[in-house]
N, CA, C and O atoms as a Tripos MOL2 file, in Angstrom:
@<TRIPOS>MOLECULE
protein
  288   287    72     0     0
PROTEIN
NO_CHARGES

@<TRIPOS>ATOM
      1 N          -3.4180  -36.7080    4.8850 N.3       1 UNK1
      2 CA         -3.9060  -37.1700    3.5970 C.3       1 UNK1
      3 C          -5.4200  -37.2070    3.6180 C.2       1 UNK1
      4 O          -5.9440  -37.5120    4.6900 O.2       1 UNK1
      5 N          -6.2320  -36.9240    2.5280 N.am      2 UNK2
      6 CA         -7.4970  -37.0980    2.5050 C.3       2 UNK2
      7 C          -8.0670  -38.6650    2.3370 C.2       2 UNK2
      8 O          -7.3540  -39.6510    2.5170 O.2       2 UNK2
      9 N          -9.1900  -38.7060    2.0370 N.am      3 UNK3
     10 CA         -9.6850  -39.8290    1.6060 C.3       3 UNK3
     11 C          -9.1300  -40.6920    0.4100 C.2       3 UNK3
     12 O          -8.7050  -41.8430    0.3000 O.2       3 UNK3
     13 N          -9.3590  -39.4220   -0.5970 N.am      4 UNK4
     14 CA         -8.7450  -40.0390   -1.6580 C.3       4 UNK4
     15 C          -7.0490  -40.5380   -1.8760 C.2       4 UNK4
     16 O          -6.6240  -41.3440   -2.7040 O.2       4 UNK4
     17 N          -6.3770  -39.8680   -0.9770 N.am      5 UNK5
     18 CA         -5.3450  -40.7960   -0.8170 C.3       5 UNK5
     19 C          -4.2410  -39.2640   -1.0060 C.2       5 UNK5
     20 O          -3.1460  -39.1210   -0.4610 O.2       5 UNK5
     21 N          -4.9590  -38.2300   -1.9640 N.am      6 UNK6
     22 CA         -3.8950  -37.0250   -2.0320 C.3       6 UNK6
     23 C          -3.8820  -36.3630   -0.7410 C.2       6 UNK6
     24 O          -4.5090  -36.7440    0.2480 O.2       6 UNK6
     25 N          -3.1700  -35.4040   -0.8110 N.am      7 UNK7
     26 CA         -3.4690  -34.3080    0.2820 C.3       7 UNK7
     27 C          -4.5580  -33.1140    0.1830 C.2       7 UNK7
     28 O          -5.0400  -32.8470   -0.9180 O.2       7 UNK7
     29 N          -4.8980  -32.4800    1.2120 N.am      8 UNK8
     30 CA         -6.4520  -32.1670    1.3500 C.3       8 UNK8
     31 C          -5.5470  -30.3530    0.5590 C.2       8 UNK8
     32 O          -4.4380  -29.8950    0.8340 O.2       8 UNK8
     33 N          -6.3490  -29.9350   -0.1680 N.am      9 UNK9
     34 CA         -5.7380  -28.4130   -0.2910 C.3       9 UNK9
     35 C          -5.5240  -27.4550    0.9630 C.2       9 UNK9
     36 O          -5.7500  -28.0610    2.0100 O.2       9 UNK9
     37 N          -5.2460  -26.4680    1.1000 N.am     10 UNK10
     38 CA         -5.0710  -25.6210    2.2720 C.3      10 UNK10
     39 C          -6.3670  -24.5930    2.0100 C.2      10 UNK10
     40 O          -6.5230  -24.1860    0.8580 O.2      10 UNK10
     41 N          -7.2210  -24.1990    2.9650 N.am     11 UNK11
     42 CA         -8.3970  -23.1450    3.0000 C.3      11 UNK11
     43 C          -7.2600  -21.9550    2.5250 C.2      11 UNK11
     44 O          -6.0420  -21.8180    2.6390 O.2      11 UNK11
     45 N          -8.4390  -21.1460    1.8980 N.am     12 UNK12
     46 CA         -7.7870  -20.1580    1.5760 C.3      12 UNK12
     47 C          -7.4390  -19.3270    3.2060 C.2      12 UNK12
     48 O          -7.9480  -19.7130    4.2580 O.2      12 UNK12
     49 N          -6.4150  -18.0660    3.0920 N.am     13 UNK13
     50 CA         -6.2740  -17.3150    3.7120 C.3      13 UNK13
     51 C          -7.3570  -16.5030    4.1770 C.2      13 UNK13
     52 O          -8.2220  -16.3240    3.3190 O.2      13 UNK13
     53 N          -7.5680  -15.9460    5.3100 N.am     14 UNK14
     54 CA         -9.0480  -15.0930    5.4020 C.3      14 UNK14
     55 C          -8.3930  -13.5140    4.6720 C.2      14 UNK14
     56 O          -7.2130  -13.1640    4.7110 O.2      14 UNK14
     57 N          -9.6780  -12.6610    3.9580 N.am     15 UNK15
     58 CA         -8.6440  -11.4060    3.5000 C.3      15 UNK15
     59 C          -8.1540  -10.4700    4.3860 C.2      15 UNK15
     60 O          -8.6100  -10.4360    5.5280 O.2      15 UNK15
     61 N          -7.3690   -9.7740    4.0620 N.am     16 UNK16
     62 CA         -6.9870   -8.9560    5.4420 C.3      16 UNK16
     63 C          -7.4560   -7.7030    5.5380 C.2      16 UNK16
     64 O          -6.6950   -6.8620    5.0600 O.2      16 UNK16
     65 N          -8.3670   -7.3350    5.9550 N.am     17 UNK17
     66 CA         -9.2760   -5.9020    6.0890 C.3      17 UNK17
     67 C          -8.6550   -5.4630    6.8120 C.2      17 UNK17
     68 O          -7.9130   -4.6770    6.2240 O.2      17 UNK17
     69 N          -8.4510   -5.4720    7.8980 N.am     18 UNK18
     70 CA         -7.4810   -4.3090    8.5170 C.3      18 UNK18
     71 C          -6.6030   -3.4780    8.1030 C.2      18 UNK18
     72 O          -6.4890   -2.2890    8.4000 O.2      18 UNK18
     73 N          -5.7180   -4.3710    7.1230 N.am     19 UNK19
     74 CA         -4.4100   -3.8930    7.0280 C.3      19 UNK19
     75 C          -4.5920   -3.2450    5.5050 C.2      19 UNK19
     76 O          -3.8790   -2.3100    5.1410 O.2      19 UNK19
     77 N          -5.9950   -4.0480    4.3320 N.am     20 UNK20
     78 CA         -6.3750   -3.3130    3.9280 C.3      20 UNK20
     79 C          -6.8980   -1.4180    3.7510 C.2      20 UNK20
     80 O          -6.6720   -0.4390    3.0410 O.2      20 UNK20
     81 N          -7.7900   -1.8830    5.0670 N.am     21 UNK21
     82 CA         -8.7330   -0.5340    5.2370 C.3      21 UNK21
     83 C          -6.9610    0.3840    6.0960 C.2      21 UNK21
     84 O          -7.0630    1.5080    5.6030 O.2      21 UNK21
     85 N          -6.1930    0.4040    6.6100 N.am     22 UNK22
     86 CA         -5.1190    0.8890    7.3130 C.3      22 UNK22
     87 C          -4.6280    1.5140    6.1710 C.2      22 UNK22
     88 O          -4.4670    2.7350    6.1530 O.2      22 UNK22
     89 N          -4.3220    0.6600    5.0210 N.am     23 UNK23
     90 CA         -3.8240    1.0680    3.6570 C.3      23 UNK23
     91 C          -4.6690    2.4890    2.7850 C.2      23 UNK23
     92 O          -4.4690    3.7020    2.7280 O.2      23 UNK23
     93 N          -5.3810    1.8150    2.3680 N.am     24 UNK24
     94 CA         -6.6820    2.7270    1.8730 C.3      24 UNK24
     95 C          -7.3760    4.0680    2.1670 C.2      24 UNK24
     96 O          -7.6350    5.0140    1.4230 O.2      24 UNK24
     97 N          -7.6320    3.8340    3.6660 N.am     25 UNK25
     98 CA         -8.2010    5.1160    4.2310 C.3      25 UNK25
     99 C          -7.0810    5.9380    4.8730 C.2      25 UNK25
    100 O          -7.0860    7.1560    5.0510 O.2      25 UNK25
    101 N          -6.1030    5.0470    5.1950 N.am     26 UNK26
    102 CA         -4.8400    6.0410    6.1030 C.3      26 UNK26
    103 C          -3.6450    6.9220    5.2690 C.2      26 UNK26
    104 O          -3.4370    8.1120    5.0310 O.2      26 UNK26
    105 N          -2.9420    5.5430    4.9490 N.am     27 UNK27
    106 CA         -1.7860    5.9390    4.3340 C.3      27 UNK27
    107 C          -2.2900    6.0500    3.0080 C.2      27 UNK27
    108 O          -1.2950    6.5590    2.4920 O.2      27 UNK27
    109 N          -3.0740    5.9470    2.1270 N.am     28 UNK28
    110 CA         -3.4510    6.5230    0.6840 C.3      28 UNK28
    111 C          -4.5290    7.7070    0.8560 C.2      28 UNK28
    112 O          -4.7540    8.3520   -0.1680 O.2      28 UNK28
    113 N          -5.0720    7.9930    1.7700 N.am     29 UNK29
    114 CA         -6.1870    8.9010    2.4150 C.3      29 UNK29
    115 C          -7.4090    8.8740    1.3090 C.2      29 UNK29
    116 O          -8.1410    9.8260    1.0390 O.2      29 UNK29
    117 N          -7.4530    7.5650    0.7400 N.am     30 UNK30
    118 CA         -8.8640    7.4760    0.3400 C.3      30 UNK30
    119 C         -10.1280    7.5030    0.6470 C.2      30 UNK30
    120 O         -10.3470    6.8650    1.6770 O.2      30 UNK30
    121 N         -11.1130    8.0120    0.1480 N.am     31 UNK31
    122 CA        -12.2710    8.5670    0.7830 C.3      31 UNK31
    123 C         -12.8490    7.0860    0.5910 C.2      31 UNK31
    124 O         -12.6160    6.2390   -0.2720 O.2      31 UNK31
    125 N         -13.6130    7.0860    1.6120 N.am     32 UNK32
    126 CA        -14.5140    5.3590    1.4840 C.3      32 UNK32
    127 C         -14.5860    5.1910    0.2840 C.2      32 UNK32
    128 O         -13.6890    4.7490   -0.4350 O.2      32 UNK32
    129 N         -15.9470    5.6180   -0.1250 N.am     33 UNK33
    130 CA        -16.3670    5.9680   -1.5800 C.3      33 UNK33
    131 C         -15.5440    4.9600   -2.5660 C.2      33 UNK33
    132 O         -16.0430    3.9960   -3.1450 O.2      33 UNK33
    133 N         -14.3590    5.3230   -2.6290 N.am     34 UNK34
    134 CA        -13.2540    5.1020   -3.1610 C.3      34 UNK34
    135 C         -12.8960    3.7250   -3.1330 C.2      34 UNK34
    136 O         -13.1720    2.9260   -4.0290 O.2      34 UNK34
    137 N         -12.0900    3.3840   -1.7710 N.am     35 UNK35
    138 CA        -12.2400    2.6400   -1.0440 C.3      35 UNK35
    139 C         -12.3510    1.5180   -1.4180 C.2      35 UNK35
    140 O         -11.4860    0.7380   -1.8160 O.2      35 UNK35
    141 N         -13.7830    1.3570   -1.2660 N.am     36 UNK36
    142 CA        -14.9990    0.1220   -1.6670 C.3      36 UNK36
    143 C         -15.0490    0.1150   -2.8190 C.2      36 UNK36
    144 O         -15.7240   -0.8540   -3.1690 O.2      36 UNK36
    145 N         -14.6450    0.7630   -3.7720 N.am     37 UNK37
    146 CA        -14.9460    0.8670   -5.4380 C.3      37 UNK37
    147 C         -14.0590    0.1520   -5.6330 C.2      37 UNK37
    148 O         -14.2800   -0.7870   -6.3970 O.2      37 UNK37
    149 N         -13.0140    0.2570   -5.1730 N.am     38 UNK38
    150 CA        -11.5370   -0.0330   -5.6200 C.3      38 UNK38
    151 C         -11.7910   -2.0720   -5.5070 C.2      38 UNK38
    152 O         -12.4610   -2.8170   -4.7910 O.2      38 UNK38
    153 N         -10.6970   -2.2760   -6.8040 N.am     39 UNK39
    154 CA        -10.7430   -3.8660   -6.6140 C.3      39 UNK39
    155 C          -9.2550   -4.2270   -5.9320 C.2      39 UNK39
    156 O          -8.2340   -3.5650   -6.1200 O.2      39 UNK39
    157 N          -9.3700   -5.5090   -5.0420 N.am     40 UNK40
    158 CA         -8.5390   -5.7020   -4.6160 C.3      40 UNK40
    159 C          -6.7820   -6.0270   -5.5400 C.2      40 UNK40
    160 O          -5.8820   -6.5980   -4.9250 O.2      40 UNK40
    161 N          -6.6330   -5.6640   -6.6670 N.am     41 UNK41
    162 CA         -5.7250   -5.5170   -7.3270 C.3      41 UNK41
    163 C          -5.6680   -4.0520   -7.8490 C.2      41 UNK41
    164 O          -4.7060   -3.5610   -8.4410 O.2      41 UNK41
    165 N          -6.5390   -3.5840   -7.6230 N.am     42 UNK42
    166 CA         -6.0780   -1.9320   -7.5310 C.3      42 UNK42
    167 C          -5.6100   -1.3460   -6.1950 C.2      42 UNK42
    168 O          -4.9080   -0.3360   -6.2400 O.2      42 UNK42
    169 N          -5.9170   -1.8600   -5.0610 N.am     43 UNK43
    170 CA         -5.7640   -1.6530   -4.1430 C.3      43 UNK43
    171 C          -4.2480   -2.1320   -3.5870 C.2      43 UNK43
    172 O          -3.6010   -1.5970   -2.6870 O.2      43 UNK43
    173 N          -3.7690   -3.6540   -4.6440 N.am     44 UNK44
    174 CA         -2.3150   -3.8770   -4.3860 C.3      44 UNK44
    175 C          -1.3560   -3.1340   -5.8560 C.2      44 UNK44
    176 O          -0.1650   -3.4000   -6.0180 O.2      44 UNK44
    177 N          -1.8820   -2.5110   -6.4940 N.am     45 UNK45
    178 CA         -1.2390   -1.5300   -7.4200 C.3      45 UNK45
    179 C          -0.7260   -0.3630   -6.6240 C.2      45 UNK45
    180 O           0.4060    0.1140   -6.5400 O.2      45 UNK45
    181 N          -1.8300   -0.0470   -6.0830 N.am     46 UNK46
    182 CA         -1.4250    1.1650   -5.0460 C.3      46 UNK46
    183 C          -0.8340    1.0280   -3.9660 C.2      46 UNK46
    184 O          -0.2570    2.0650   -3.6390 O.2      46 UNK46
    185 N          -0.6800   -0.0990   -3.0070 N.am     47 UNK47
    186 CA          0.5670   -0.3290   -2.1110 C.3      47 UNK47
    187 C           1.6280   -0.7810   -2.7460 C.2      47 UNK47
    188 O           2.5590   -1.2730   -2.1090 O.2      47 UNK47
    189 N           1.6460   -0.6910   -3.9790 N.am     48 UNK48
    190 CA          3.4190   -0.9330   -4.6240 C.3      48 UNK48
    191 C           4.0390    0.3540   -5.3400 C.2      48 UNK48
    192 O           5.0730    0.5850   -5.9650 O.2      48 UNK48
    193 N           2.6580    1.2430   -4.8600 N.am     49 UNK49
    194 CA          3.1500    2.4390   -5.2760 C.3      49 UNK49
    195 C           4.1260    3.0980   -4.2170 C.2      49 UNK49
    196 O           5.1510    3.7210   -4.4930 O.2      49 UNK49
    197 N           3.4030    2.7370   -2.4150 N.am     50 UNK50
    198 CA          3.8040    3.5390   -1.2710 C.3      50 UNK50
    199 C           4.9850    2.8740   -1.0300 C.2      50 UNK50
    200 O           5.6460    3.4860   -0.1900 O.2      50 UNK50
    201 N           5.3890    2.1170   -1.3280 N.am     51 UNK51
    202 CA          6.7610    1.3000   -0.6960 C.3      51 UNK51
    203 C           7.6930    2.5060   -0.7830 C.2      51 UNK51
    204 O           7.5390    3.6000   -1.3250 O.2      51 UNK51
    205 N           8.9830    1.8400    0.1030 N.am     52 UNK52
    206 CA          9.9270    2.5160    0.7090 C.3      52 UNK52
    207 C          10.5750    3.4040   -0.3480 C.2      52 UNK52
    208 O          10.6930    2.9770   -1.4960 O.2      52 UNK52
    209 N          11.0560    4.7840    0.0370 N.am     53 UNK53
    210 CA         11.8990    5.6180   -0.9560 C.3      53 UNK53
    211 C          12.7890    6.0520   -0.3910 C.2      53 UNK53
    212 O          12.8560    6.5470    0.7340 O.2      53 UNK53
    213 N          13.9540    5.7940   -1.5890 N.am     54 UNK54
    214 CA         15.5770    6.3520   -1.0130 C.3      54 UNK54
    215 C          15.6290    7.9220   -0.1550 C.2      54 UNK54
    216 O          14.9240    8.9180   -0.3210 O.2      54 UNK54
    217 N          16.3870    7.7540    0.4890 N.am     55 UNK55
    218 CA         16.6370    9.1880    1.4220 C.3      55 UNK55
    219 C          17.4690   10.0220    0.4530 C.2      55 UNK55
    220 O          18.2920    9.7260   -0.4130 O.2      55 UNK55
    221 N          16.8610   11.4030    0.9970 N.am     56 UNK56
    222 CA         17.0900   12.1650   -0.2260 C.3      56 UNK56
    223 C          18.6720   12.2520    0.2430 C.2      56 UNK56
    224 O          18.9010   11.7580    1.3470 O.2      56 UNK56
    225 N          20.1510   13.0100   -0.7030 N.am     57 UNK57
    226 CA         21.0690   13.1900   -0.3860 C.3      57 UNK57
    227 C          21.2660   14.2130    0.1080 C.2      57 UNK57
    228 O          20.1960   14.7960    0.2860 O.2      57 UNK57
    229 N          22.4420   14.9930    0.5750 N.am     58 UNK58
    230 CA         22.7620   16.3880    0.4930 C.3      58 UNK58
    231 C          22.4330   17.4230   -0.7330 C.2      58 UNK58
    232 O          21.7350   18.4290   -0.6120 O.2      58 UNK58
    233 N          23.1560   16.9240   -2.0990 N.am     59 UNK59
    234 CA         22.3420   17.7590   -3.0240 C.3      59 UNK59
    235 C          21.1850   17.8700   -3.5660 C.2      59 UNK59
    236 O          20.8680   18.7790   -4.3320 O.2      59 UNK59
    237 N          20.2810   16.7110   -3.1140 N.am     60 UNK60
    238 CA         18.9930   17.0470   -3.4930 C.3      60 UNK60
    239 C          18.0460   17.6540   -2.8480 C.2      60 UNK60
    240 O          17.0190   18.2150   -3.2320 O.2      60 UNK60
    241 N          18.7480   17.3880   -1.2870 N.am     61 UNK61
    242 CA         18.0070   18.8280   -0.2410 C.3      61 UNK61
    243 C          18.2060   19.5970   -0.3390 C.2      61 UNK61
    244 O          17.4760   20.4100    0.2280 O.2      61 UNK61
    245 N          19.5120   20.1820   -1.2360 N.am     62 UNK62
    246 CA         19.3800   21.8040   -1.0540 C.3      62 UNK62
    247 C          19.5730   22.0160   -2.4910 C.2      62 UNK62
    248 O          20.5090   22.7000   -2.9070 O.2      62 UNK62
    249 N          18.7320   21.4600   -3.2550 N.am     63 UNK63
    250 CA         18.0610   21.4730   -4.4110 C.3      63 UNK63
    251 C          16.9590   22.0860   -4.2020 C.2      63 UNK63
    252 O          16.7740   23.2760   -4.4550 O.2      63 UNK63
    253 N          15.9540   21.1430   -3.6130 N.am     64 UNK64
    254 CA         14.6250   21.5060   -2.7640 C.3      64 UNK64
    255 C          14.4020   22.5350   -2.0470 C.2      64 UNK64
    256 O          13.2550   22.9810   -2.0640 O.2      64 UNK64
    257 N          15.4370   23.2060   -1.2110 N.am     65 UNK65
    258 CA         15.7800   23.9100   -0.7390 C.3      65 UNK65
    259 C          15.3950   25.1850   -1.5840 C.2      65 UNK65
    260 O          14.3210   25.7760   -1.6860 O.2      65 UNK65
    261 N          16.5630   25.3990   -2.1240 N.am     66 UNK66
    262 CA         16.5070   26.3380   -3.5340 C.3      66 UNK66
    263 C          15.4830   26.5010   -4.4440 C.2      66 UNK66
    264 O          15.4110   27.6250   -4.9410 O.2      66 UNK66
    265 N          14.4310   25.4400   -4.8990 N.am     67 UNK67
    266 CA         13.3490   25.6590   -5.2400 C.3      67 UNK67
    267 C          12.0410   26.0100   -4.5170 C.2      67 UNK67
    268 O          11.0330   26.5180   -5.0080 O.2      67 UNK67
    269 N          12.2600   25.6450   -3.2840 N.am     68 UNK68
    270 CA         11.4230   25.6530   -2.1280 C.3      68 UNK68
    271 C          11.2990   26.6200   -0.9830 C.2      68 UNK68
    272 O          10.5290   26.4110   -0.0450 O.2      68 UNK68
    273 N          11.8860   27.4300   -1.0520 N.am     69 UNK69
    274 CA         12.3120   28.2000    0.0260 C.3      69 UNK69
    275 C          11.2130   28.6300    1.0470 C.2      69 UNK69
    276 O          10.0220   28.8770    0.8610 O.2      69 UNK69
    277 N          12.0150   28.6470    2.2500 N.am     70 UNK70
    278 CA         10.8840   29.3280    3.5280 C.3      70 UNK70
    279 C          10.3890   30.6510    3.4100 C.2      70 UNK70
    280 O          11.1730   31.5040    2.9940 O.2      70 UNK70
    281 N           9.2580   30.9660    3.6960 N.am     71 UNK71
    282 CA          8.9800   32.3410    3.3250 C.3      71 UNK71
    283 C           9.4470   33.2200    4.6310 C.2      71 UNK71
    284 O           8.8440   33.2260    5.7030 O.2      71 UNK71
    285 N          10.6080   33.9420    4.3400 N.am     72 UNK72
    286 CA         10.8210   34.8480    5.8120 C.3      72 UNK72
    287 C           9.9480   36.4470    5.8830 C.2      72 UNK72
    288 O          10.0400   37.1570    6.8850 O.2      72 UNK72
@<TRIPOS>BOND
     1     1     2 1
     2     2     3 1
     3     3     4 2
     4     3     5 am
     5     5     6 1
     6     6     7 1
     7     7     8 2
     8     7     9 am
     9     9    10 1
    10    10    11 1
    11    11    12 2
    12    11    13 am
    13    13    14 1
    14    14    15 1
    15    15    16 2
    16    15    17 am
    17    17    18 1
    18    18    19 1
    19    19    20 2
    20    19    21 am
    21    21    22 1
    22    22    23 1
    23    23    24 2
    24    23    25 am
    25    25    26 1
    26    26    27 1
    27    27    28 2
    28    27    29 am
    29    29    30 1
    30    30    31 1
    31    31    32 2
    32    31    33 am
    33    33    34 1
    34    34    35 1
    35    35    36 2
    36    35    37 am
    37    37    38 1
    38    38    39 1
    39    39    40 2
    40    39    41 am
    41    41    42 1
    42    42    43 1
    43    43    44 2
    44    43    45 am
    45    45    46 1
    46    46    47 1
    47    47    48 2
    48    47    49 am
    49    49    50 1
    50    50    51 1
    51    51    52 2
    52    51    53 am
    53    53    54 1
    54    54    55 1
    55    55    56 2
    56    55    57 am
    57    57    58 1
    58    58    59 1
    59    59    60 2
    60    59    61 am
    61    61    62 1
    62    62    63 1
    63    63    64 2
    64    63    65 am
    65    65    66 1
    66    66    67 1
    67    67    68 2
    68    67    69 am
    69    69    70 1
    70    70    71 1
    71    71    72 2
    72    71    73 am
    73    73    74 1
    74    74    75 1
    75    75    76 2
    76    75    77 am
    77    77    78 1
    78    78    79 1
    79    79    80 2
    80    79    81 am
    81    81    82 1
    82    82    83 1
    83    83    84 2
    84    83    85 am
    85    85    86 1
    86    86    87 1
    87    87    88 2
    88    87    89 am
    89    89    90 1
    90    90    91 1
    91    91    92 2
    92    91    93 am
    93    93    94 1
    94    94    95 1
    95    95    96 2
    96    95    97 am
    97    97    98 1
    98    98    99 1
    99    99   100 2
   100    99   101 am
   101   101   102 1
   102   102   103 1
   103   103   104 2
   104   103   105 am
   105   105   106 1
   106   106   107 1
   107   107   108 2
   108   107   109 am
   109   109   110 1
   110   110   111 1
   111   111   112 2
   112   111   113 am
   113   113   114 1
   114   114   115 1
   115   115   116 2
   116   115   117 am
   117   117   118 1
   118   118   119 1
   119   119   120 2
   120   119   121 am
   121   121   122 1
   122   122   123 1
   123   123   124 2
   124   123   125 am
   125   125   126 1
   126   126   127 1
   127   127   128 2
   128   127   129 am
   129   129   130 1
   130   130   131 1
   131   131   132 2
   132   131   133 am
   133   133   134 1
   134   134   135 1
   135   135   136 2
   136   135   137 am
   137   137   138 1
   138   138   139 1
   139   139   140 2
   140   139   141 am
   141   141   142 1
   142   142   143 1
   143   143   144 2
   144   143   145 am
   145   145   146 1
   146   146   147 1
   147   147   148 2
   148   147   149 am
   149   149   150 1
   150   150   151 1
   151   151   152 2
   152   151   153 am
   153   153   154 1
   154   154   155 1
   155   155   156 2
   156   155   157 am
   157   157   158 1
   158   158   159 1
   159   159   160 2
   160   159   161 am
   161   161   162 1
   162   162   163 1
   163   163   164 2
   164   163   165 am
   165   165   166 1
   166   166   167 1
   167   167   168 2
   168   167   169 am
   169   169   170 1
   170   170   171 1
   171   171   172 2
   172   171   173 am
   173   173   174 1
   174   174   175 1
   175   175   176 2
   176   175   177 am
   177   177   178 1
   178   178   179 1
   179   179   180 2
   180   179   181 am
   181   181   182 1
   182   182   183 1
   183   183   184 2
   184   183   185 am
   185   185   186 1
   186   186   187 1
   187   187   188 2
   188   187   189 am
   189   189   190 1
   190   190   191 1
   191   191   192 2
   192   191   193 am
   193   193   194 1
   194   194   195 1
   195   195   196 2
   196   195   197 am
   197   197   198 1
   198   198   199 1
   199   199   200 2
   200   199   201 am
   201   201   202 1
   202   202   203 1
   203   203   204 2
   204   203   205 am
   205   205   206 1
   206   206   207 1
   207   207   208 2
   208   207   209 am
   209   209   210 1
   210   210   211 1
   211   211   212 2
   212   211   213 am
   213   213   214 1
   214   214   215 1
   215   215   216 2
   216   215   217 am
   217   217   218 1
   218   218   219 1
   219   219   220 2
   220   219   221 am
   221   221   222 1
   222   222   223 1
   223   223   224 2
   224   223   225 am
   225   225   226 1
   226   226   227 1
   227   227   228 2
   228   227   229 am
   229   229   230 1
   230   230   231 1
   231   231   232 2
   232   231   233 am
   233   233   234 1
   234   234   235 1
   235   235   236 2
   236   235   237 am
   237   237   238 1
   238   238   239 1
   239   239   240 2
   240   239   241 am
   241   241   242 1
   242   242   243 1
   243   243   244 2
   244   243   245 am
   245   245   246 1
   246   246   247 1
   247   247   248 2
   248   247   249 am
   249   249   250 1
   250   250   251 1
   251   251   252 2
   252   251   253 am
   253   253   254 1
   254   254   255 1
   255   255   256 2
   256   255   257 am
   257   257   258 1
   258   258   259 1
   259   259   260 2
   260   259   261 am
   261   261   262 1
   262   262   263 1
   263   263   264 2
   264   263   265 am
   265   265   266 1
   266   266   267 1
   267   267   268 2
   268   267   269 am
   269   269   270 1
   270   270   271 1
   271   271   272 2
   272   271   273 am
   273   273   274 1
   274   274   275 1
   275   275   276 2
   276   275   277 am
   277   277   278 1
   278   278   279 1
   279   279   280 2
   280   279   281 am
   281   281   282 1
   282   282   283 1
   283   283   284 2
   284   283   285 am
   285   285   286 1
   286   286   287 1
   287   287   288 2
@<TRIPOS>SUBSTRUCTURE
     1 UNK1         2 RESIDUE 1 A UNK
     2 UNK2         6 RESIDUE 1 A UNK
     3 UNK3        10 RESIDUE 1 A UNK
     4 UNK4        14 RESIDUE 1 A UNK
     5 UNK5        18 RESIDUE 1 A UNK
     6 UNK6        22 RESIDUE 1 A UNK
     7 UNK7        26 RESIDUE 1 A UNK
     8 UNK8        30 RESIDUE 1 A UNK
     9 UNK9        34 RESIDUE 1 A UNK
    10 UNK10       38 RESIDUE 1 A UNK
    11 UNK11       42 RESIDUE 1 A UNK
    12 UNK12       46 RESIDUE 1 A UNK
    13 UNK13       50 RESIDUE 1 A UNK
    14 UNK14       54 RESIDUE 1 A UNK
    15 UNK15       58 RESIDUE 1 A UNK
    16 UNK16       62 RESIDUE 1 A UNK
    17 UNK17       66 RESIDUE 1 A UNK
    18 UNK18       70 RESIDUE 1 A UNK
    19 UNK19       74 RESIDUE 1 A UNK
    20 UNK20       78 RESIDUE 1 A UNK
    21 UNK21       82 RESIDUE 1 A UNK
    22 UNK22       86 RESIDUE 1 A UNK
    23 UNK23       90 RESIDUE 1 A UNK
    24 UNK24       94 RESIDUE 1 A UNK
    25 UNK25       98 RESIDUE 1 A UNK
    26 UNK26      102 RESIDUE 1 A UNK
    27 UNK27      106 RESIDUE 1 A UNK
    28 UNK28      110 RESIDUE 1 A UNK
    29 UNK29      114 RESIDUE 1 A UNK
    30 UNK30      118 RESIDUE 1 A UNK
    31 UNK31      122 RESIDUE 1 A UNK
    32 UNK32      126 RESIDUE 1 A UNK
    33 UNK33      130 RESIDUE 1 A UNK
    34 UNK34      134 RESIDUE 1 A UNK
    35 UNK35      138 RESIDUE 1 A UNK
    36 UNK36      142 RESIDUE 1 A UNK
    37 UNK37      146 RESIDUE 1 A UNK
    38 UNK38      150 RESIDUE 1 A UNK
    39 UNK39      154 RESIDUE 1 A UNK
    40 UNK40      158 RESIDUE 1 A UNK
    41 UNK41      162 RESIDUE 1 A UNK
    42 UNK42      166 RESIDUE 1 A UNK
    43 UNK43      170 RESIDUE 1 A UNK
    44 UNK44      174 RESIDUE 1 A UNK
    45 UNK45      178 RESIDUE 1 A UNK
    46 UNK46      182 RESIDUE 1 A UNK
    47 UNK47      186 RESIDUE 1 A UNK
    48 UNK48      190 RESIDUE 1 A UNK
    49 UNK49      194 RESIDUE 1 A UNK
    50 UNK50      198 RESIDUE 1 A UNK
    51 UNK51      202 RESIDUE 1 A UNK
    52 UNK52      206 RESIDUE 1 A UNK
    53 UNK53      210 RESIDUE 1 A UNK
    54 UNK54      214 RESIDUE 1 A UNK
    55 UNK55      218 RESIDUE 1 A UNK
    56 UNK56      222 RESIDUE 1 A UNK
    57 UNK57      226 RESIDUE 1 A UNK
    58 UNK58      230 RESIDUE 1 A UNK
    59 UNK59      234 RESIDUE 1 A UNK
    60 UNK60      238 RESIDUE 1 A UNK
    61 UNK61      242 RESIDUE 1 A UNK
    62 UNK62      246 RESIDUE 1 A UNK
    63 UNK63      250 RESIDUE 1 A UNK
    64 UNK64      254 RESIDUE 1 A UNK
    65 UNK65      258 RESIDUE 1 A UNK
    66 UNK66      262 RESIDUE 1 A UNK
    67 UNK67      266 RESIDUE 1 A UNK
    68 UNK68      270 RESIDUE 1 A UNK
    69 UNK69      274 RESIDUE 1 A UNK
    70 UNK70      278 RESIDUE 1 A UNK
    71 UNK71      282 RESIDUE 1 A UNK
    72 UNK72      286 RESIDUE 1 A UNK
């Protein structure tokens, strides 16, 4: 409890640059530039972009397939 008798708030969190800049420059391959421009709610717009995606099925691989073909 504080002085005043409530409880003291909690410090904020420190931000997380690492896992930021890991985000940003790696897995989005943003150029610094970029990067640093970007506000930290653009920056969590765009990791809700990379989240996980369903595995493709059988017919949509050889969908891909068929549109895609290896060049022999």
């Amino acid at each position: 409890m504080s002085s005043t008798g409530g409880t003291a708030p909690e410090p904020p969190s420190a931000f997380p640059w690492d896992e930021a800049l890991a985000l940003g420059l790696g897995r989005l391959r943003w150029r610094p530039r970029d990067f640093w421009r970007a506000t930290p709610r653009e920056l969590m717009a765009a990791a809700a972009l990379t989240g996980p995606r369903a595995a493709l099925d059988g017919a949509a691989l050889r969908d891909l397939i068929g549109r895609y073909p290896d060049p022999t």
